[in-house]
Backbone as CSV, one residue per row, in Angstrom:
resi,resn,N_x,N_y,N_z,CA_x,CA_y,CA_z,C_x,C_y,C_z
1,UNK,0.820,-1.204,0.000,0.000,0.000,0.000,0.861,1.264,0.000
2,UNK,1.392,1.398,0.680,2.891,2.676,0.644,3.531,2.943,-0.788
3,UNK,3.911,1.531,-1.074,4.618,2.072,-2.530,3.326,2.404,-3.841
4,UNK,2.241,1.840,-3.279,1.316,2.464,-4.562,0.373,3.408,-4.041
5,UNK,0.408,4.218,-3.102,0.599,5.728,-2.260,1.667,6.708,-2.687
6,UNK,2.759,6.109,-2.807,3.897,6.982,-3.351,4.275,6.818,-4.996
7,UNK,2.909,6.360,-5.713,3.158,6.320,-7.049,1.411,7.036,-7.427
8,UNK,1.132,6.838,-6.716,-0.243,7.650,-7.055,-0.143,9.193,-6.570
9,UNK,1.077,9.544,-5.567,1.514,11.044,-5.066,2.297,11.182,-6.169
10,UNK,3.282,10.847,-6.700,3.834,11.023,-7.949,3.083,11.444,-9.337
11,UNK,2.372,10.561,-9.467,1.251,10.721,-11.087,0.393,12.117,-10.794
12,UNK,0.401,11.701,-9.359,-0.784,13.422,-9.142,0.009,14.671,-9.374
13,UNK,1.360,14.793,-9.504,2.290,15.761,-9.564,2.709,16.042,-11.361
14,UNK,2.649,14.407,-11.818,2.772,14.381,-13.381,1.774,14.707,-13.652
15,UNK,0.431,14.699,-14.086,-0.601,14.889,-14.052,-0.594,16.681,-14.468
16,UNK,-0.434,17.292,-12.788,-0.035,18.690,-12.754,0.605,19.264,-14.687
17,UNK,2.077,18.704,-14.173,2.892,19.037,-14.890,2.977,19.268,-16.254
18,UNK,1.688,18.106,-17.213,1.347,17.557,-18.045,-0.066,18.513,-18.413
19,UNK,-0.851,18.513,-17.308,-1.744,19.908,-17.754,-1.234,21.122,-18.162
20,UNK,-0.194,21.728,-17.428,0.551,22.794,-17.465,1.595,23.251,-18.779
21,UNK,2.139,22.022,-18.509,3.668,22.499,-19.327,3.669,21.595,-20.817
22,UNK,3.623,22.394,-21.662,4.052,22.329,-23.405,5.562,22.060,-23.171
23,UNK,6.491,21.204,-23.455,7.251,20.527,-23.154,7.869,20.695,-24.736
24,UNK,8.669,21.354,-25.029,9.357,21.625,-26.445,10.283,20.033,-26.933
25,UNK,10.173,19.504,-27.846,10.765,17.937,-27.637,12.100,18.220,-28.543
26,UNK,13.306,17.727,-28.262,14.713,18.134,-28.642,14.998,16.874,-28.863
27,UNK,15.403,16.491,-30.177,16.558,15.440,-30.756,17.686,15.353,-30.587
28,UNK,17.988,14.726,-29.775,19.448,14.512,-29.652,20.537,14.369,-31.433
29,UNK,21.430,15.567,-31.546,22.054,15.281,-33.110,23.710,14.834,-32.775
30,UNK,23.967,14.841,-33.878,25.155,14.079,-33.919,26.532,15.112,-33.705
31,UNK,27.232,14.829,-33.468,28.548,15.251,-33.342,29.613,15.997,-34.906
32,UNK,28.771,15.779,-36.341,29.229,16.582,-37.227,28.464,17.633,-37.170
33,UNK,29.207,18.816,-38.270,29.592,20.351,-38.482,27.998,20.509,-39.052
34,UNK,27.280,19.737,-39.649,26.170,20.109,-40.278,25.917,21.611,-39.982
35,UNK,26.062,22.524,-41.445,25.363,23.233,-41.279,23.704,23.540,-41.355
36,UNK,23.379,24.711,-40.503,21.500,24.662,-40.791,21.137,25.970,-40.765
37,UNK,22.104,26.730,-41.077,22.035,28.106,-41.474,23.319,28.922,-41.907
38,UNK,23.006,30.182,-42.564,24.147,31.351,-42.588,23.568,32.356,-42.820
39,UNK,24.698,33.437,-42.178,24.305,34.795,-41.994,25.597,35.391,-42.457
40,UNK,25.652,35.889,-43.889,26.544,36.275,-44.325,28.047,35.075,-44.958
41,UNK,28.830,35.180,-44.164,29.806,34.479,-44.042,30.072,33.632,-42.827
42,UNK,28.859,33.552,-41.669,28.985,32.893,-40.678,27.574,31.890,-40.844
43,UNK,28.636,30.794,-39.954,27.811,29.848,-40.185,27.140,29.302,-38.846
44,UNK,25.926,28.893,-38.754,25.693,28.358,-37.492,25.255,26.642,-38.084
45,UNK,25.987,25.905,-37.060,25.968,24.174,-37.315,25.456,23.629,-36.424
46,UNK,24.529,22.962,-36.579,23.296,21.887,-36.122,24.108,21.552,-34.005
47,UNK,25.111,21.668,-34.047,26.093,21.238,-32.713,25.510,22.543,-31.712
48,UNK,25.687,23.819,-32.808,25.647,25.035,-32.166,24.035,25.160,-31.515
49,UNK,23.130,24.770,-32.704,21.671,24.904,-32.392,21.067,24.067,-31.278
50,UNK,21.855,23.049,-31.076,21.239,21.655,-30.196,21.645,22.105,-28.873
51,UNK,23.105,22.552,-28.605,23.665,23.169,-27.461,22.725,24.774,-26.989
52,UNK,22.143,25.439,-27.669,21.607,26.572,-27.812,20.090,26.238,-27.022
53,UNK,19.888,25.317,-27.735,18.011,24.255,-27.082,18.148,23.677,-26.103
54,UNK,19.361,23.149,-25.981,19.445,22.664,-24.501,19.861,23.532,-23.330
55,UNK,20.672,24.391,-23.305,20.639,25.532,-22.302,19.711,26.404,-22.027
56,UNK,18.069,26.698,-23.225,17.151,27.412,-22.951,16.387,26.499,-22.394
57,UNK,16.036,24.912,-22.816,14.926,24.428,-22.583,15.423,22.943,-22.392
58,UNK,16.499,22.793,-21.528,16.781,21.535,-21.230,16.033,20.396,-20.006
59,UNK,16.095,21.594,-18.759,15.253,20.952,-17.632,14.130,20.874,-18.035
60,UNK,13.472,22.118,-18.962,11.933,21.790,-18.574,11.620,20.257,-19.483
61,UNK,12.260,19.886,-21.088,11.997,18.847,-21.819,12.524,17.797,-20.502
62,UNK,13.368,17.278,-20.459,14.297,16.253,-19.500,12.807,16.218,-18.395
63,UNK,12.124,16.952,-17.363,10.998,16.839,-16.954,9.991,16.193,-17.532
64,UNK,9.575,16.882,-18.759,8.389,15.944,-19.300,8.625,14.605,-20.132
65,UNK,10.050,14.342,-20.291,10.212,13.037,-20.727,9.997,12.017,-19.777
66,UNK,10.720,12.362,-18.388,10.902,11.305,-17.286,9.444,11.362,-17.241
67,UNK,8.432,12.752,-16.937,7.087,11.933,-16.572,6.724,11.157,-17.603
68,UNK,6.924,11.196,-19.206,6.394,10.328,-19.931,6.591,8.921,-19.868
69,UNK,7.960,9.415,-19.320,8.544,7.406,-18.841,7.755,6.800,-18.373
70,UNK,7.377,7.758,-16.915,6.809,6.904,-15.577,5.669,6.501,-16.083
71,UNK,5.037,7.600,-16.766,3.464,7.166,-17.037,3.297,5.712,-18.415
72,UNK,4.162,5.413,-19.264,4.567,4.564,-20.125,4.437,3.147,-18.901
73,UNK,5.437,3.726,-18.272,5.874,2.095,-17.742,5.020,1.804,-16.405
74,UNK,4.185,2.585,-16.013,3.056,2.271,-15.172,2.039,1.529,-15.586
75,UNK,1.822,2.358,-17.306,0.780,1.986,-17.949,0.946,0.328,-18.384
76,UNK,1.807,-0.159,-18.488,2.787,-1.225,-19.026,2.423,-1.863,-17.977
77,UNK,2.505,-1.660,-16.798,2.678,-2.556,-15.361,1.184,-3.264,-15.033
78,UNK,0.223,-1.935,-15.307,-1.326,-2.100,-15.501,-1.812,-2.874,-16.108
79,UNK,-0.900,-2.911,-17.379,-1.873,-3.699,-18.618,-2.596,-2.539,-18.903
80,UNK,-2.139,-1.518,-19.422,-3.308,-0.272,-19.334,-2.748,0.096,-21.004
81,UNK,-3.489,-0.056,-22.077,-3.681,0.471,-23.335,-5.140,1.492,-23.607
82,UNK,-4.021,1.915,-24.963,-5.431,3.057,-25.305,-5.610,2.548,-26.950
83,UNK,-6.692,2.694,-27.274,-7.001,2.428,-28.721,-6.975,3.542,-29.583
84,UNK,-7.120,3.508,-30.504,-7.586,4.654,-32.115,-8.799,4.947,-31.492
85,UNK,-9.886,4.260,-30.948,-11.176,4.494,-30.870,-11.069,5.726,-30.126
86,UNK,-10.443,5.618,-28.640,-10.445,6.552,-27.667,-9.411,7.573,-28.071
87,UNK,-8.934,7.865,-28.737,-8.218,8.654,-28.990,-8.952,9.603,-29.822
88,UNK,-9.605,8.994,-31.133,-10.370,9.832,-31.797,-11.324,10.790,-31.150
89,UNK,-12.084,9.893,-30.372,-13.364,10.239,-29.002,-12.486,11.897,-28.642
90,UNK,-11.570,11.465,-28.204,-11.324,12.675,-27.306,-10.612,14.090,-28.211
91,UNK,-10.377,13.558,-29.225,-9.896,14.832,-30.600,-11.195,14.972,-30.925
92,UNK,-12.409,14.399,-31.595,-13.522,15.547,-31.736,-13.881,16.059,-30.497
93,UNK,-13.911,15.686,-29.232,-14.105,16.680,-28.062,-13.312,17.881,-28.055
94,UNK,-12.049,17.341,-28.298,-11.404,18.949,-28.464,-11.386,19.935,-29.855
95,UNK,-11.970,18.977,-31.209,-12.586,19.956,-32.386,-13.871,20.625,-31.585
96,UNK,-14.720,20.272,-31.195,-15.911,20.749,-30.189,-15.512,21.985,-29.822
97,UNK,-14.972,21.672,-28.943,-14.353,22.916,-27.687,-13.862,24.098,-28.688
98,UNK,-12.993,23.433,-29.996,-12.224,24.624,-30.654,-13.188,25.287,-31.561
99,UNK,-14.155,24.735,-31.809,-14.872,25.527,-32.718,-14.897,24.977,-34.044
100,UNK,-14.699,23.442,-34.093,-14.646,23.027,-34.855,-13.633,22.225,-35.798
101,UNK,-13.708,21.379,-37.029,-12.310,21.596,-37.735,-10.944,22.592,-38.078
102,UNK,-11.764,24.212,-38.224,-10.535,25.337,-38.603,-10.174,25.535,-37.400
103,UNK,-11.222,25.646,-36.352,-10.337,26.022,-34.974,-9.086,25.271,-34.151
104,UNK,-9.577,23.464,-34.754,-8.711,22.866,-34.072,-7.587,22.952,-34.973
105,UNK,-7.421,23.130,-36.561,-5.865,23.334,-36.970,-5.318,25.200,-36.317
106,UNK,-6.394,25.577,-36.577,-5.412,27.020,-35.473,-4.930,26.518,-34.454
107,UNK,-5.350,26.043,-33.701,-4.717,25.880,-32.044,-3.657,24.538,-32.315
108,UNK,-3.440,23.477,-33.403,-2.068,22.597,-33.420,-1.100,23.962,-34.404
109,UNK,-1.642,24.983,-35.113,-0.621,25.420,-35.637,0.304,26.524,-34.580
110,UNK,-0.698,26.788,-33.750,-0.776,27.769,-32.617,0.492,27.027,-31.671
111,UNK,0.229,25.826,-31.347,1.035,24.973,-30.343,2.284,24.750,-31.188
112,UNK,2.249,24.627,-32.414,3.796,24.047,-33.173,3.403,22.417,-33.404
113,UNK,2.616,21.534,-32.945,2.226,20.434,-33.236,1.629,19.942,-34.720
114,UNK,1.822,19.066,-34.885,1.118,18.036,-36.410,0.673,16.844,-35.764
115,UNK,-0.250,16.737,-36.758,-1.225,15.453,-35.977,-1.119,14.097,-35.374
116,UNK,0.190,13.755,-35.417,0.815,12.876,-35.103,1.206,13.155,-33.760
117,UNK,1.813,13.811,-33.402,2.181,14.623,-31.997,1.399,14.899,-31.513
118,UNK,-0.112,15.326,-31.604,-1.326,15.756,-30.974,-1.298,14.073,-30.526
119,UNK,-1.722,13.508,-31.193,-2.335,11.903,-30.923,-1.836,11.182,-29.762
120,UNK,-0.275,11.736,-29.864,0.182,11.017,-29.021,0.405,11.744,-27.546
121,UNK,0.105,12.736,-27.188,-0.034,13.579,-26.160,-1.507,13.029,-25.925
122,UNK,-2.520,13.055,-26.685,-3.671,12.496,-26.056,-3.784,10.996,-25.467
123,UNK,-2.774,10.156,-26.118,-2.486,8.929,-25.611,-2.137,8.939,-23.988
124,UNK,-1.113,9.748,-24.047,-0.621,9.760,-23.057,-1.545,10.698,-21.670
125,UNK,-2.560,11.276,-22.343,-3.449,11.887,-21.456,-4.787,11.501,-20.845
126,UNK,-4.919,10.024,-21.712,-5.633,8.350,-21.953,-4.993,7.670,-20.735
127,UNK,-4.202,7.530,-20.495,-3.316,6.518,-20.032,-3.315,6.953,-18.368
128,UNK,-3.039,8.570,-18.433,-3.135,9.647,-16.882,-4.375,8.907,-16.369
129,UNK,-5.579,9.078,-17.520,-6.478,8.830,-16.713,-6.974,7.600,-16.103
130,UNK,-6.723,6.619,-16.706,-6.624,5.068,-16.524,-6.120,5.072,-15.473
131,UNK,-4.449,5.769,-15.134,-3.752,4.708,-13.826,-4.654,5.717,-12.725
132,UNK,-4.712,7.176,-12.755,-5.280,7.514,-11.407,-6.961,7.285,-11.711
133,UNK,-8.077,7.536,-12.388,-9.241,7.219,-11.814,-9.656,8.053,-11.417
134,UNK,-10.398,7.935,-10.387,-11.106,8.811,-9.438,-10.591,8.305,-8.170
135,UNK,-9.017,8.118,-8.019,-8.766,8.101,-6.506,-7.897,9.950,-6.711
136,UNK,-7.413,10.171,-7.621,-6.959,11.613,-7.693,-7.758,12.806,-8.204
137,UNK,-7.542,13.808,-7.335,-8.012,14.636,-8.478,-7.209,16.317,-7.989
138,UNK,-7.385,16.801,-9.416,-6.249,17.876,-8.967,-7.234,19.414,-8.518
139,UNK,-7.243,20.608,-7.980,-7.964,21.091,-7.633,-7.675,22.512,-8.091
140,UNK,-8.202,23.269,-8.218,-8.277,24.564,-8.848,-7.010,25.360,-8.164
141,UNK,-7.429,25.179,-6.582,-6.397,25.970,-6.063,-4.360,25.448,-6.086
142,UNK,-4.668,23.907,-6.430,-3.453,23.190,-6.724,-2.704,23.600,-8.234
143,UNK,-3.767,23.772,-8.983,-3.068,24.449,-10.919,-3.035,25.408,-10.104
144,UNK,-3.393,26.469,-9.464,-2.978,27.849,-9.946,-1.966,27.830,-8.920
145,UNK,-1.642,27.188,-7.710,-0.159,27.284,-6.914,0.666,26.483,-7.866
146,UNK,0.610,25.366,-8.631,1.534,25.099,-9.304,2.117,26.130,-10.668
147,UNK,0.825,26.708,-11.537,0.930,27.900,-12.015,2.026,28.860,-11.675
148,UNK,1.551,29.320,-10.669,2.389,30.611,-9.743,3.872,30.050,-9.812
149,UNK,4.144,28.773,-8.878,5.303,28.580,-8.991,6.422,28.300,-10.139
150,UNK,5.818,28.066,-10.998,6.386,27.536,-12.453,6.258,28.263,-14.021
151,UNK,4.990,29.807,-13.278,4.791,30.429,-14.264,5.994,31.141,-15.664
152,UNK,7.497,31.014,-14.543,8.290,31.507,-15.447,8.423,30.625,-17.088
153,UNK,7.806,29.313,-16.832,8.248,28.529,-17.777,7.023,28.712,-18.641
154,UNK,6.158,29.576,-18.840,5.111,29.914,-19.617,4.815,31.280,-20.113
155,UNK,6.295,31.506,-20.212,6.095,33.021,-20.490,6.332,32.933,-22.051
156,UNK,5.252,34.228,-22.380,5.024,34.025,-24.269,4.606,35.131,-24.549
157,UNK,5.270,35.935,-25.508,5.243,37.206,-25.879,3.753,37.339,-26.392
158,UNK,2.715,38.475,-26.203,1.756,38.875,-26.526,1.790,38.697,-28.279
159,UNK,0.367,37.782,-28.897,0.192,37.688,-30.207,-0.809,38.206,-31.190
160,UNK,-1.127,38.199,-31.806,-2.221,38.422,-32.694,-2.846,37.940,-34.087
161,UNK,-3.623,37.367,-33.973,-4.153,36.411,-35.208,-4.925,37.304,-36.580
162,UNK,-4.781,37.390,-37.459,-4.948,38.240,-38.606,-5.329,36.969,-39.997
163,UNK,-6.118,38.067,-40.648,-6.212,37.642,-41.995,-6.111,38.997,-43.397
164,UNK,-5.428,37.784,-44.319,-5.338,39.775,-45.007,-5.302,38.947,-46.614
165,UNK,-5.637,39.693,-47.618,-5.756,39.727,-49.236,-5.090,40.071,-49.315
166,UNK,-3.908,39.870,-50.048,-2.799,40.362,-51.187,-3.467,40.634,-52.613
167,UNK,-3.238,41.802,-52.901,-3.233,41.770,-54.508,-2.310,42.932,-54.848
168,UNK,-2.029,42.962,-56.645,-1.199,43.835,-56.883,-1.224,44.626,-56.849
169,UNK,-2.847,45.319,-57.617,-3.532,46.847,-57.920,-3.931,47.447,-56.960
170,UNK,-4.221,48.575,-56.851,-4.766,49.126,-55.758,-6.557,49.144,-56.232
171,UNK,-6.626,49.641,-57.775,-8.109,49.431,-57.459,-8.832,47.979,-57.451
172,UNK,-8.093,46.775,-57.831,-8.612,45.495,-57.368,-8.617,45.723,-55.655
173,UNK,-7.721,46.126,-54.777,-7.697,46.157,-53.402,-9.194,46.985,-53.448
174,UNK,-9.597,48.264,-54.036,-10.544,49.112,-53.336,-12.348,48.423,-53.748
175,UNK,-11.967,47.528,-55.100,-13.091,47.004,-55.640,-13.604,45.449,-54.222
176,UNK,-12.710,45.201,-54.087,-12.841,44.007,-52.636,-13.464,44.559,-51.681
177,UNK,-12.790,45.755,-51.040,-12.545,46.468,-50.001,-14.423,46.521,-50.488
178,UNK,-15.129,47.360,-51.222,-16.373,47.507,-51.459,-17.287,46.014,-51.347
179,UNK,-16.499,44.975,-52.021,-17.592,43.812,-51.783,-17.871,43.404,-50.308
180,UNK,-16.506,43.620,-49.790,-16.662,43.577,-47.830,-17.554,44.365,-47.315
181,UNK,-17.568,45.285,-48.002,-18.618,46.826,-47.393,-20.140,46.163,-48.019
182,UNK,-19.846,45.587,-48.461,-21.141,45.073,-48.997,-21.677,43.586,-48.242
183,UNK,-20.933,43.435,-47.858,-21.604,42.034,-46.820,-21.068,40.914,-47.309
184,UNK,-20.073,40.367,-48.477,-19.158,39.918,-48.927,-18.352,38.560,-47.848
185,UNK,-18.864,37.549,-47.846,-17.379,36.495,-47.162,-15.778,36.977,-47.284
186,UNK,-15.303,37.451,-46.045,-13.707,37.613,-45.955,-12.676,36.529,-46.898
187,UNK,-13.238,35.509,-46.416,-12.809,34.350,-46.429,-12.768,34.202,-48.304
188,UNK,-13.853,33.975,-48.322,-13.866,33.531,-49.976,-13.644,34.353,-50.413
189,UNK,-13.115,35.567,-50.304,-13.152,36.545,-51.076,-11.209,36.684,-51.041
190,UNK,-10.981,36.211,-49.999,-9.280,35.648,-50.026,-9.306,35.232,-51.293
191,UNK,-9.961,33.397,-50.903,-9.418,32.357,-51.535,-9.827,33.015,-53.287
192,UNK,-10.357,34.069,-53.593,-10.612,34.016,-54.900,-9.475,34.970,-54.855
193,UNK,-9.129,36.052,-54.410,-8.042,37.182,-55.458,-6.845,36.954,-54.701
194,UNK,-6.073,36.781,-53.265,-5.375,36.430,-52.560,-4.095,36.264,-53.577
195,UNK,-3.264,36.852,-53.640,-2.227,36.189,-54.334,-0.667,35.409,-53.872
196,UNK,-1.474,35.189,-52.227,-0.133,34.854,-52.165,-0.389,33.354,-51.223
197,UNK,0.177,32.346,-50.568,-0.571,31.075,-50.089,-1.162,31.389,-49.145
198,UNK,-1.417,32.124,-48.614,-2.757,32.324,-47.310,-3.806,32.007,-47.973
199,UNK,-3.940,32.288,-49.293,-5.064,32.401,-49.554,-6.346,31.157,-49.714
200,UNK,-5.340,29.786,-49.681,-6.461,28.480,-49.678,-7.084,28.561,-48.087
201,UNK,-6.150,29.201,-47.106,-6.645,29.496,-45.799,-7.650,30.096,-45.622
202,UNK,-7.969,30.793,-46.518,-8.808,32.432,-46.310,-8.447,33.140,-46.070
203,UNK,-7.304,33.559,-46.496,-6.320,34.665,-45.895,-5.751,34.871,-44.325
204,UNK,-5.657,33.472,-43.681,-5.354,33.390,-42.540,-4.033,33.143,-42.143
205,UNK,-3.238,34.307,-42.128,-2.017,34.481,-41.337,-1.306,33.996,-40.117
206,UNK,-2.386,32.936,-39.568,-1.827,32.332,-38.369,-1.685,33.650,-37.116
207,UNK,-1.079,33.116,-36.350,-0.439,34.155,-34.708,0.791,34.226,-35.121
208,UNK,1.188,35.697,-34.549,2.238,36.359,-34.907,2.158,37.538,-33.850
209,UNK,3.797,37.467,-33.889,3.999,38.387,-32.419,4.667,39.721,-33.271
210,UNK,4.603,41.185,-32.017,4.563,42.468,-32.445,5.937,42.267,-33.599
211,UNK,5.753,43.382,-34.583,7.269,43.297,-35.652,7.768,42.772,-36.134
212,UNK,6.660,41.135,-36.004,7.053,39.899,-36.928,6.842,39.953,-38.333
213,UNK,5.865,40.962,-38.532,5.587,40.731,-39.953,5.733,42.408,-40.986
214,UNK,5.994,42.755,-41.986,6.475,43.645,-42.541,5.513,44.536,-42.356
């Protein structure tokens, strides 16, 4: 009873951690010069970039791997699997929540994720719930003291989500500009004159932070 007391105080802490923290995932690379950029006549090499990711964001990844361990090899110990079925289940719950199909690719493009990586974070958020149940549960005032304490690792520059038409002319811009004034779809009215790839989006520019964009 003690040691599965002190693994159910554990998961309740992963759990935490796993609600909280977006966990940036780093490949370990190899020991050649590979370059993966230049700036001028200088070069920066894949050694430089990996050493660079690991001094900004080493503890916090190294954290969410070990909890992924524990929760892997608990799940393993259980006999505790998740299917395609339940996995799907819980991605249209979160198309739901987002507002749908476009909302849920905003919020994986928003996170940096592809659908493969979503899946498997929900696996693993399948699996949370299996080993604890309803003997844990985490409490409002527990996220926001864990919050508080850890908030430095969630700091993210203020963004803004936009959509915009490209075209060449100005009076094609002012002839649009009138169909909008006219009650006109934003959107389709991209995907028809748009000239540049936003435009199968609907002219949706994604999030973008202040001076990112020209």
């Amino acid at each position: 009873m003690e040691n599965e007391t002190i693994i159910k105080r554990n998961l309740k802490h992963i759990i935490l951690g796993l609600i909280l923290v977006l966990a940036l995932g780093i490949t370990a690379c190899s020991n050649d010069k590979e370059i993966v950029a230049k700036v001028n006549d200088d070069e920066i090499t894949k050694d430089e970039l990996y050493d660079l990711l690991v001094e900004q964001n080493g503890a916090q990844v190294l954290e969410g791997l070990i909890a992924e361990k524990i929760v892997d090899a608990e799940a393993k110990k259980e006999d505790i699997e998740v299917t395609d079925e339940e996995i799907e289940e819980e991605i249209e719950k979160i198309k739901e929540e987002s507002g749908g199909e476009a909302g849920f690719e905003q919020m994986l493009q928003y996170y940096g994720y592809d659908q493969e990586e979503f899946e498997e974070n929900i696996a693993t958020n399948i699996k949370i719930k299996k080993l604890i149940g309803d003997d844990i549960s985490v409490s409002e005032e527990e996220m926001e003291a864990y919050f508080e304490q850890n908030k430095e690792q969630f700091g993210q520059e203020e963004q803004v989500k936009a959509r915009h038409i490209l075209v060449e002319e100005e009076d094609e811009a002012k002839d649009i500009q009138d169909k909008l004034a006219n009650g006109e779809d934003f959107e389709e009215l991209a995907k028809e004159y748009s000239k540049d790839g936003s435009s199968q989006a609907g002219g949706d520019l994604g999030f973008f932070r202040r001076c990112q964009m020209v």
